[in-house]
C-alpha positions as MATLAB code, in Angstrom:
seq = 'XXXXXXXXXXXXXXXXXXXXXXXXXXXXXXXXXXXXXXXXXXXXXXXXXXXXXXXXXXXXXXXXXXXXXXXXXXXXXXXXXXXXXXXXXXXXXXXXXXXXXXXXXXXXXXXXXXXXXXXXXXXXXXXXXXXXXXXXXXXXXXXXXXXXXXXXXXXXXXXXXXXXXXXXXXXXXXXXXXXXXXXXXXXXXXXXXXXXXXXXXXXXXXXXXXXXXXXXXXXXXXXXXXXXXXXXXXXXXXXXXXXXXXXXXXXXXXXXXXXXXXXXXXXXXXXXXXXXXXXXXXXXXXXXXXXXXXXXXXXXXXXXXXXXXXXXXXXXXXXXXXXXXXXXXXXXXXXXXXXXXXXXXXXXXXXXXXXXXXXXXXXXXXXXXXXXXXXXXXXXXXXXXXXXXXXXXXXXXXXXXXXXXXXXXXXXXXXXXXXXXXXXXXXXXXXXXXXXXXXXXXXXXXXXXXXXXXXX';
ca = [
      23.856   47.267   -4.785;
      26.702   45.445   -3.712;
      26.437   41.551   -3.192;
      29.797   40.841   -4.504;
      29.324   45.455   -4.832;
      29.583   45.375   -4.139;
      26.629   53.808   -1.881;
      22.818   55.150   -3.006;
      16.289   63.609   -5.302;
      14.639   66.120   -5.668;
      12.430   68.002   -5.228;
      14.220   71.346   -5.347;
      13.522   74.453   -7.194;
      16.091   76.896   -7.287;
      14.021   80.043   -8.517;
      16.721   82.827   -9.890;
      15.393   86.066   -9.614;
      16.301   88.595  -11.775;
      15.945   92.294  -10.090;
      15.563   95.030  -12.450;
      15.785   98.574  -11.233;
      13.141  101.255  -13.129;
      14.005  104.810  -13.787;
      11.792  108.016  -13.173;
       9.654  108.672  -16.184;
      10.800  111.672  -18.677;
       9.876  115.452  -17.236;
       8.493  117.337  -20.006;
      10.982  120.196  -21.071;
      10.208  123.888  -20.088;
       8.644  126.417  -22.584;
      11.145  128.527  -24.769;
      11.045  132.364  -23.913;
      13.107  132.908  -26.939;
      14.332  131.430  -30.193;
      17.015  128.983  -29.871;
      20.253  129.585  -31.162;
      20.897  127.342  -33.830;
      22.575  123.692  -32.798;
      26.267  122.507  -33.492;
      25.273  118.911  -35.439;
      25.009  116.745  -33.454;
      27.435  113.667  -32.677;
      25.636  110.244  -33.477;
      25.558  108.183  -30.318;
      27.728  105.946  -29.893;
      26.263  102.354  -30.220;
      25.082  100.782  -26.978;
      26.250   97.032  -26.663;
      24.319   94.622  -27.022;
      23.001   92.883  -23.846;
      25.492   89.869  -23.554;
      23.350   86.181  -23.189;
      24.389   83.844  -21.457;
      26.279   80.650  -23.443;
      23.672   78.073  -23.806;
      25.529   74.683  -22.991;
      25.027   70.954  -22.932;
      26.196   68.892  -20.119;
      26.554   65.177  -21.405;
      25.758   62.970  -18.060;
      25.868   59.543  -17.957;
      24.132   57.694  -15.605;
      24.359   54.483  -13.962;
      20.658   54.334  -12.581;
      17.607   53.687  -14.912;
      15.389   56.592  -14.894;
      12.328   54.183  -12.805;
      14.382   53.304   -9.828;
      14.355   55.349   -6.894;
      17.522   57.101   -7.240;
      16.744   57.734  -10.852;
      13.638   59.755  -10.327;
      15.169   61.618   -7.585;
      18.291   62.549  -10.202;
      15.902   63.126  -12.725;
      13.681   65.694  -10.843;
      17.337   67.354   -9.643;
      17.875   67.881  -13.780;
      14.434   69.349  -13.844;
      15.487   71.983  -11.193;
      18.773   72.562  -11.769;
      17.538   73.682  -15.424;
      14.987   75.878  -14.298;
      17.604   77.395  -12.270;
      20.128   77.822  -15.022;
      18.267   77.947  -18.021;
      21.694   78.334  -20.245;
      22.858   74.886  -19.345;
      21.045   71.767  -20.650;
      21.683   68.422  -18.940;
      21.417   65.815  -21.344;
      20.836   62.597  -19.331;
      21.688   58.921  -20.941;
      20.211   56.605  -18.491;
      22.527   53.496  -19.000;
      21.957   51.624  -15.381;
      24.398   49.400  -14.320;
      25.837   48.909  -17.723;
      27.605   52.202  -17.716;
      30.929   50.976  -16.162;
      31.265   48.664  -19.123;
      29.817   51.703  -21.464;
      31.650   54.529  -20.470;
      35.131   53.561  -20.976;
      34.772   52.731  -24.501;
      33.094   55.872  -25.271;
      35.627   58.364  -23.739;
      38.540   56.230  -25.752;
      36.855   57.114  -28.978;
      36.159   60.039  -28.225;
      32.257   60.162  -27.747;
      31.130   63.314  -25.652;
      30.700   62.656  -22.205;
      31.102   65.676  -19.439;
      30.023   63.834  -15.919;
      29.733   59.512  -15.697;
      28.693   58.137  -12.531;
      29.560   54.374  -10.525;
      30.918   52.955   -7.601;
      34.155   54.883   -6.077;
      36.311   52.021   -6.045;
      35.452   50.923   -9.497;
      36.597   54.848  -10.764;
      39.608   54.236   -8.672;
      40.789   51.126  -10.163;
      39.679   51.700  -13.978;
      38.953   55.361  -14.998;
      40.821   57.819  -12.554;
      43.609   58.609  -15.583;
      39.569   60.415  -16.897;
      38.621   62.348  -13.978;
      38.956   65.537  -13.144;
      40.604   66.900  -10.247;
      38.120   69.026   -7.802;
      40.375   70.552   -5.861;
      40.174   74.058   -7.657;
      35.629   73.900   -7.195;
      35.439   72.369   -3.150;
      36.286   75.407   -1.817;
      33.505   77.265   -3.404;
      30.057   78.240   -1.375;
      27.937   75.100   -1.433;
      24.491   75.372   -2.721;
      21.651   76.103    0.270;
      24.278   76.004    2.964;
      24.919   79.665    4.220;
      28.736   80.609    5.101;
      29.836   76.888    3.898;
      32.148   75.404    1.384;
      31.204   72.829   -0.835;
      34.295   70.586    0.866;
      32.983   71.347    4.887;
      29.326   69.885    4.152;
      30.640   66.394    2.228;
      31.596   63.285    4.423;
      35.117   63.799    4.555;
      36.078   60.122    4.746;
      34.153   59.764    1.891;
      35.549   62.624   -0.443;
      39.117   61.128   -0.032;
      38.376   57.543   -0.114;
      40.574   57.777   -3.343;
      42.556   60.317   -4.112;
      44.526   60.518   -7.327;
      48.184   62.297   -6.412;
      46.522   63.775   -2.620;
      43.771   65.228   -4.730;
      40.178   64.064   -4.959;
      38.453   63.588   -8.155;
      35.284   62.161   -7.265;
      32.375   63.272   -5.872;
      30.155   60.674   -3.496;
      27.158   62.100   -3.991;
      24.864   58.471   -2.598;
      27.140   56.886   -0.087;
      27.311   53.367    1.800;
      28.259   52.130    4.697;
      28.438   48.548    6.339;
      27.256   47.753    9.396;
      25.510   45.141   11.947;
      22.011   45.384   11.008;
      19.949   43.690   14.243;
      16.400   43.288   15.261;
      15.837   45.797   18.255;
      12.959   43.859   19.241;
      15.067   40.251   19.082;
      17.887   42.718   21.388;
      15.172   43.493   23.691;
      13.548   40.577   24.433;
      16.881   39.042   25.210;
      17.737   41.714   27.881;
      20.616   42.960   25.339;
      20.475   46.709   26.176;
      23.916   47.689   24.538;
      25.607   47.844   21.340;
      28.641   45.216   21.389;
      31.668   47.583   20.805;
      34.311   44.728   21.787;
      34.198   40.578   20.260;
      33.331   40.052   23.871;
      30.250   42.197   24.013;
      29.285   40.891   20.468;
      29.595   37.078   21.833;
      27.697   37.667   25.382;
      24.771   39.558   22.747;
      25.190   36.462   20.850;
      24.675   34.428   24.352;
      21.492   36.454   25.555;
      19.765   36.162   21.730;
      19.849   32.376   21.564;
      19.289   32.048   25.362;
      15.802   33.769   24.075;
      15.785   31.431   21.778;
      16.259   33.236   18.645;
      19.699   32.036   16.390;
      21.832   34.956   16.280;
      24.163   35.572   13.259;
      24.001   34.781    9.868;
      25.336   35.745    6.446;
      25.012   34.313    2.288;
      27.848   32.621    1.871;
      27.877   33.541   -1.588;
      27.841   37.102   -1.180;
      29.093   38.235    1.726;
      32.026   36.269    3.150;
      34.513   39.255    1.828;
      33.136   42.260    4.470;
      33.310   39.611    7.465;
      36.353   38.891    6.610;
      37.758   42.197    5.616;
      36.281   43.918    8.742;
      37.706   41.647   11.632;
      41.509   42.029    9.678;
      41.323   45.475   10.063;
      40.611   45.478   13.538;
      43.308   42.833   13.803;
      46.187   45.302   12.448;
      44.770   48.776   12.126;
      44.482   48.820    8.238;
      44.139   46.907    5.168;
      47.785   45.999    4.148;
      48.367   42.873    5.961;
      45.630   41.227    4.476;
      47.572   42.171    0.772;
      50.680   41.558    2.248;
      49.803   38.024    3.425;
      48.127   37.233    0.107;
      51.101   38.249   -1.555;
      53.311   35.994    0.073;
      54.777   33.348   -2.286;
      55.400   31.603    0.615;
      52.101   31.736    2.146;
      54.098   31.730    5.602;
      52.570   34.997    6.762;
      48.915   33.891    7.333;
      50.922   31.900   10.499;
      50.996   35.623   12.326;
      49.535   34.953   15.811;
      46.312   37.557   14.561;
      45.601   35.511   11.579;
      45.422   32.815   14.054;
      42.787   34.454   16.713;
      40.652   35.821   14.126;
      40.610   32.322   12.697;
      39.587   31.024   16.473;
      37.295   34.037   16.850;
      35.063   33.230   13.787;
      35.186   29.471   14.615;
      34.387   30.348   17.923;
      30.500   31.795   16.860;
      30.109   28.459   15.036;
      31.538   26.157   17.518;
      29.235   28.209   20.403;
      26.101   27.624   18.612;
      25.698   31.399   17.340;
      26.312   30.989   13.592;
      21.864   30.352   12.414;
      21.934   26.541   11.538;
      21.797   26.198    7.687;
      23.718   29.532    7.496;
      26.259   27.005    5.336;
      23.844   26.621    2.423;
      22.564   30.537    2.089;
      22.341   31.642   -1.082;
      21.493   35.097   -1.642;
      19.222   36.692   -0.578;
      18.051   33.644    1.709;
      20.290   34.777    5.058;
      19.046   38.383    4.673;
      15.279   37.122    4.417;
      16.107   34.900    7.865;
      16.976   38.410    9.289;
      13.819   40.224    7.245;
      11.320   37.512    8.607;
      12.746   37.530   12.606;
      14.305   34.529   12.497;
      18.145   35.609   12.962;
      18.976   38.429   15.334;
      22.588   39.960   13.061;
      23.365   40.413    9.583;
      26.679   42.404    8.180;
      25.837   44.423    5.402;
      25.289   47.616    3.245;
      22.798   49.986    4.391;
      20.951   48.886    1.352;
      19.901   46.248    3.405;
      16.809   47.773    5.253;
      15.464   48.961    1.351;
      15.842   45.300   -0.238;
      14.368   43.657    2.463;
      11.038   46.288    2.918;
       8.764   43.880    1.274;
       9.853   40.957    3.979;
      10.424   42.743    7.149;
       7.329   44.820    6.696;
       7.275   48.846    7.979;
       7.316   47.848   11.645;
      10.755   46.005   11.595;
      12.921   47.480   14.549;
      15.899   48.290   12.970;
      19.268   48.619   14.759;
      22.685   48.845   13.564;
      26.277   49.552   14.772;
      29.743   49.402   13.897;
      31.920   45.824   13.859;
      33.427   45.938   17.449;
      36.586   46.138   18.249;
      39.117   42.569   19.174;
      41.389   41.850   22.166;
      44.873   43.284   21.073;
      43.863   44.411   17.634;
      45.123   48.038   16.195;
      41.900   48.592   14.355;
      39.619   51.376   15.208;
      35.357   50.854   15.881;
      35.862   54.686   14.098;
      36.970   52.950   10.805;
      33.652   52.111    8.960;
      33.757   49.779    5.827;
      32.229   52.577    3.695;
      31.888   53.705    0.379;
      29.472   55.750   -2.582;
      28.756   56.434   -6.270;
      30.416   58.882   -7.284;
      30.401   61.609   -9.848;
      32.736   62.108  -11.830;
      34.155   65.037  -14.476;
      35.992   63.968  -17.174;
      38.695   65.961  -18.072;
      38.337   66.259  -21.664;
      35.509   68.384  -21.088;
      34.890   70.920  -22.538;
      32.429   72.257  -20.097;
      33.841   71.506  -16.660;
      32.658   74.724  -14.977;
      28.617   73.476  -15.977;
      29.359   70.052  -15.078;
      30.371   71.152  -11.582;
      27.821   73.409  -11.114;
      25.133   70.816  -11.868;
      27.256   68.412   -9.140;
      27.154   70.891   -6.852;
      23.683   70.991   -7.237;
      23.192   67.212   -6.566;
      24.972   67.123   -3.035;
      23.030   70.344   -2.075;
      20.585   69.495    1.133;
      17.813   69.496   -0.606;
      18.886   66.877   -3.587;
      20.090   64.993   -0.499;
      17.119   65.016    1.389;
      14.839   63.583   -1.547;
      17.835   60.727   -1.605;
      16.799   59.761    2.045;
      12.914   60.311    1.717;
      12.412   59.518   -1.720;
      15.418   56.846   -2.346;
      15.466   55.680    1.466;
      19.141   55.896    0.869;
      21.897   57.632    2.868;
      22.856   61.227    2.345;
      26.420   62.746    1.624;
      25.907   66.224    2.540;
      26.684   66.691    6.752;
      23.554   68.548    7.746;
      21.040   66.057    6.320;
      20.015   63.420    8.715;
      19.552   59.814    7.405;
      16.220   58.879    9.329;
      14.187   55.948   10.066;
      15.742   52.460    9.601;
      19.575   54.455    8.890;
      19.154   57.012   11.844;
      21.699   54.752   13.993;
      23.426   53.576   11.036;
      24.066   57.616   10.249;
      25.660   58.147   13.709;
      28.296   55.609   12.757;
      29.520   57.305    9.784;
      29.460   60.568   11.102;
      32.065   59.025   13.984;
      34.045   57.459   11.864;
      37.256   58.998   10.890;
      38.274   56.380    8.164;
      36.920   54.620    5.450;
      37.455   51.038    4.661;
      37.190   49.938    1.536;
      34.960   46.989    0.720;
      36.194   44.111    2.233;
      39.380   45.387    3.545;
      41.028   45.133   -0.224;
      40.465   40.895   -0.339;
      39.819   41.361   -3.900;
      43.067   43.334   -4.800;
      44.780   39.746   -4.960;
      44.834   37.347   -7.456;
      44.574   34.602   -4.882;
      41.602   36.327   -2.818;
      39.306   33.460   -3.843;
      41.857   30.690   -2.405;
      41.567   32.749    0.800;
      37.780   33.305    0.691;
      37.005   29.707   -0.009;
      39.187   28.540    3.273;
      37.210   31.621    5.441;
      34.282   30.130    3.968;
      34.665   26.614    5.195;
      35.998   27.998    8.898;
      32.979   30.321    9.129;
      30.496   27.727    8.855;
      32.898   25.576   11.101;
      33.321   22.844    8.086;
      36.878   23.138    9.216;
      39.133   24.376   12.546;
      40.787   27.062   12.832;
      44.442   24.712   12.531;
      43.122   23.599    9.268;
      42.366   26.726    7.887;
      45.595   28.224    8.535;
      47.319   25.164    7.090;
      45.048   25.482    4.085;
      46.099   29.088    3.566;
      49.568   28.838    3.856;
      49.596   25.865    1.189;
      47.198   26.852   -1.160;
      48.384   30.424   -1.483;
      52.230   29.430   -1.752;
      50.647   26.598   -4.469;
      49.243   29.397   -5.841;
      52.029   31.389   -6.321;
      53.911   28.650   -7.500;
      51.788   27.903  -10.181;
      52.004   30.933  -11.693;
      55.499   31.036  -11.956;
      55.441   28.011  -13.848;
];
C-alpha cells in the first residue's frame, strides 16, 4: 500500500471444449456377380499431415505480491485457471513482493527472461516505460467473459491512460486505487449530517455538526499522508496538477504568493483554527490517525481505499463505512469528477519473445471473474466496469466510475526536488503550528533558498 505509495482472484475455470464430429461407420461392400477385371496399381496415398500441436510456451511473470497475501492467492488461483484453459502456455510465476521494482530493472538490463512484471503505475511511468509494451494493437480484441465487448470498453478508462507513453497505453491496471474521504456513517448520522460535502463549505458545516455531537472530526498521520491533502485541494484550486510544479519550480519562489496558494493556505488553517483538526492530530505517526478513525474516535480520514482492509482488525465488521470525493473550493477550476486515483499495473516487456501469451494471460486477469475474486477474496477494488466493488468500497466505487480524470498521487508534489521544503511548511500550517502569512513567507524563501543553493 501506499503510505508515502504510495491500487490492489480467482476462482475461474475456463473449461475449453474441444468438439469432435464422428463419421458413419463403414457399409460392407456388395457381393461380386462376376470376376473383377484386373486393377491399374494403385497410387500410394499421399501422406496425411500430421495433426499440428499447439507451441507449448513459458510466460516469465514477475510478481510484486508474495504468494500468502490476499492478492497473491487470488493471482495464483487465476495461473491455475488460465492453464487449464490453455494448456500450451505455462505461467511461470516468481513471487518477488514488493522487492520487484528494485528486482526487475536489473534483470531486463542483463538480459534475464522476463515476459510480464507488475508495480505501481506511476512507478512504471517514471522508471521502466522505455520496457513496456505498447497495447494498443490487443485492447481492441473481445474481452474474456464479456459478450459483444472489447477488452478497452470494460477497463476504467481513466485508469488505462493514466500514463501513456507517445498517446499510447502500455500498462494494464489490473488492481486499482482510489483516494477518498473515508467517514463513519454512524458518527454522520448521529450528528444530523445527511449529505456528502461536495463544496469546502459543506465539508466545514459536516465538520460543525460532528464536533457539535461531540465527536473530533478530521484527522490525518502526519508522516504519511500530508502529500494527498495537499495535492487534492491544489487541484481543485487550478484545475490540474501543473501549478503546483510550476510553483515549486520557481527559483524565485514568488509564485506560491498567487491569491489560491493563499486561500488554500487559509482554508486548511481554517479546520485547525475552528477546532476540526482531532487534537494530537500533530504527533500521528502512522498508523495512529487511521486507528482514531478505526476505533470511532475521529469522524474523516483521506486515504486509499486500502484503508477499510488495514484497519478490519480495529474497526471490527460492523464499521459504517462512507466515503466520497474531496469537494470542490470557492473559485477553484478543479473538478469533484477528478479522483486522486491510481493501480498496479501489468506490464509486457517488449523484448518478449512471447507477447501474444503474455497478453492473453492479462487478458485473463482483468476478466470479471479474476476481478470479482479481487473484491471478495482481496477486498480490493476491481478494474473491469461491470464488477461492482461492494461492502465498505460500494460508495467509494460510485466515485470512480464518475470521475472523468485521474490524479496522480498527490497532485505530482513529489516530481520536485524541493517537495519536502513545501511539505514540511503544509505540515506545520495543517496542524496550525503556523498561519497561513507564515507559511506563504516560508515557501517563498525556502524554495528560492533552495534553488539558490543548488546553483552554488
Amino acid at each position: 500500500m501506499k503510505t508515502t505509495v504510495r491500487l490492489a482472484l480467482v476462482l475461474v475455470t475456463i473449461v475449453a471444449t474441444l468438439l469432435t464430429s464422428c463419421g458413419p461407420g463403414p457399409t460392407e461392400p456388395p457381393e461380386a456377380t462376376m470376376a473383377p477385371a484386373p486393377e491399374e496399381p494403385a497410387e500410394e496415398p499421399a501422406e496425411e499431415p500430421a495433426e499440428e500441436l499447439a507451441e507449448e510456451v513459458t510466460v516469465v511473470y514477475w510478481s510484486m505480491w508474495n504468494e500468502s497475501e490476499p492478492q497473491g492467492k487470488v493471482l495464483s488461483q487465476a495461473i491455475e485457471d488460465f492453464q487449464a484453459a490453455n494448456p500450451s502456455i505455462t505461467i511461470d510465476v516468481v513471487w518477488n513482493g514488493r522487492e520487484n521494482r528494485n528486482l526487475v530493472l536489473p534483470a531486463i538490463e542483463g538480459g534475464e527472461t522476463i515476459d510480464v512484471f507488475d508495480t505501481g503505475d506511476e512507478w512504471i511511468f517514471a522508471n521502466a516505460a522505455q520496457y513496456a509494451l505498447s497495447l494498443e494493437d490487443y485492447l481492441d480484441e473481445p474481452a474474456v467473459g464479456v459478450a459483444g465487448k472489447t477488452v478497452r470498453e470494460t477497463i476504467i478508462q481513466a485508469l488505462l491512460y493514466n500514463f501513456p507513453v507517445d498517446g499510447k497505453a502500455v500498462q494494464m491496471p489490473y488492481q486499482p486505487y482510489a483516494v477518498l474521504w473515508f467517514y463513519n456513517k454512524d458518527i454522520f448520522d448521529e450528528a444530523g449530517v445527511t449529505e456528502e460535502p461536495t463544496t469546502w463549505a459543506e465539508l466545514r458545516d459536516a465538520c460543525q455538526a460532528v464536533v457539535g455531537a461531540g465527536y473530533e472530526c478530521i484527522t490525518t498521520d502526519v508522516d504519511a499522508y500530508l502529500d494527498i491533502l495537499w495535492g487534492y485541494y491544489s487541484e481543485r484550486a487550478f484545475g490540474g496538477c501543473q501549478a503546483g510544479v510550476d510553483a515549486m519550480n520557481d527559483e524565485t519562489g514568488e509564485s506560491w504568493r498567487d491569491p489560491m496558494w493563499v486561500q488554500m493556505a487559509e482554508a486548511y488553517y481554517g479546520l485547525w483554527e475552528d477546532g476540526y483538526i482531532a487534537a494530537g492530530t500533530e504527533g500521528n505517526l502512522y498508523p495512529a490517525g487511521q486507528q482514531a478513525l478505526a476505533l470511532g474516535e475521529v469522524a474523516m480520514y483521506l486515504n486509499g481505499t486500502w484503508l477499510p482492509t488495514e484497519v478490519m482488525d480495529t474497526a471490527g465488521p460492523d464499521f459504517n463505512w462512507g466515503s466520497f470525493t474531496f469537494p470542490d473550493v470557492e473559485g477553484g477550476a478543479g473538478s469533484r469528477t477528478h479522483v486522486q486515483m491510481g493501480s498496479q499495473d501489468m506490464v509486457i516487456v517488449n523484448t518478449s519473445e512471447h507477447p501474444h501469451e503474455a497478453w492473453e494471460f492479462i487478458k485473463y486477469v482483468v476478466s470479471p471473474d479474476v476481478q470479482q475474486a479481487m473484491v471478495e477474496v482481496a477486498n480490493v477494488p476491481a478494474v473491469h466496469t461491470d464488477v461492482l466493488w461492494t461492502g465498505n468500497l460500494a460508495e467509494a466505487y460510485k466515485a470512480v466510475v464518475n470521475s472523468d480524470q485521474a490524479i496522480t498521487w498527490g497532485c505530482d508534489v513529489w516530481t520536485s526536488e524541493v517537495s519536502g521544503v513545501v511539505l514540511d511548511a503544509f505540515g506545520q500550517l495543517f496542524v496550525g503550528n503556523i498561519t497561513p502569512e507564515e507559511y506563504i513567507e516560508q515557501l517563498v524563501t525556502e524554495t528560492a533558498a533552495f534553488w539558490a543553493g543548488r546553483e552554488e
